[in-house]
N, C-alpha and C positions, 0 to 999 in steps of 0.2 A: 504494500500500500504506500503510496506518495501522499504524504500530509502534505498540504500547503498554508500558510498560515501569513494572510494581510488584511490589513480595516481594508481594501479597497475591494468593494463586492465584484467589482466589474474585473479587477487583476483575479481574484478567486473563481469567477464563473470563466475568465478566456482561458487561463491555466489548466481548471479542470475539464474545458469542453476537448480542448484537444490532447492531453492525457488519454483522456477514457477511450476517444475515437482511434487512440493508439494503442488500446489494448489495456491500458492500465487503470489497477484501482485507486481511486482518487477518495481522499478525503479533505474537507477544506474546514476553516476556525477565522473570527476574525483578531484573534490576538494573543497574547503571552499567557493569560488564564484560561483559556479553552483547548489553546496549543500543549498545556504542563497536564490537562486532564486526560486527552491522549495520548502523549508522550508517555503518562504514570501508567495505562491501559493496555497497551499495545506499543511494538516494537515497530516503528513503519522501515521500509526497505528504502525512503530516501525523506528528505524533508527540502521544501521551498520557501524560502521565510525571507520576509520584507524584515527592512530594517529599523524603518519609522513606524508608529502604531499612532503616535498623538500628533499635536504639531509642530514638536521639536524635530530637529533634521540633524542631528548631530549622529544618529548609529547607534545611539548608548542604550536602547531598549533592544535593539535586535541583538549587541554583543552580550547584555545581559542576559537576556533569554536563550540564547546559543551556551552560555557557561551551564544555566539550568539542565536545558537538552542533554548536555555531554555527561551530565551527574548520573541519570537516568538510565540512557544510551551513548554510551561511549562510540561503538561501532556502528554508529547510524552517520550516514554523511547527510549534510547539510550545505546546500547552497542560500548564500547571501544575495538578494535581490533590494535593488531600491530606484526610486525614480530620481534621487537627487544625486547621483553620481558625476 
C-alpha cells in the first residue's frame, strides 16, 4: 500500500487516481495525525508526504513527521514532496 499524506485534497485525489490506474493500492490522510494512525496500523510498502500541512513553508512539519515515521517504520521509504521548492 502507498500512503500518501497532504492538506491539498486535489494533490491526494491526482496522486491517488493514477496510482490505483497503475495497479496500486493507494491510501490517502490529510496530515501528520491521521498519517501516525496509519503508520501505528499498518506497514505501507512506500509513503508520499508533502512537507507543509499549515501555512508555514519552512519543511519543519514534514521533517518532523518523517523522524515520527522512521520510529515506527524504519524500513519504509518515504518521499519528500512540496510545492515551495
Amino acid at each position: 500500500m502507498i500512503l500518501i499524506i497532504d492538506d491539498d485534497s486535489a494533490v491526494r485525489s491526482s496522486l491517488s487516481f493514477m496510482l490505483k490506474r497503475a495497479g496500486y493500492e493507494v491510501q490517502t490522510v490529510p496530515g501528520p495525525r491521521e498519517a501516525m494512525e496509519v503508520v501505528r496500523s499498518v506497514a505501507p510498502d512506500l509513503i508520499l508526504m508533502d512537507m507543509n500541512f499549515t501555512l508555514s513553508t519552512t519543511g519543519e512539519e514534514g521533517l518532523t513527521l518523517l523522524k515520527q515515521v522512521k520510529i515506527f517504520r524504519p524500513e519504509t521509504p518515504v518521499i519528500l514532496m512540496t510545492a515551495w521548492g
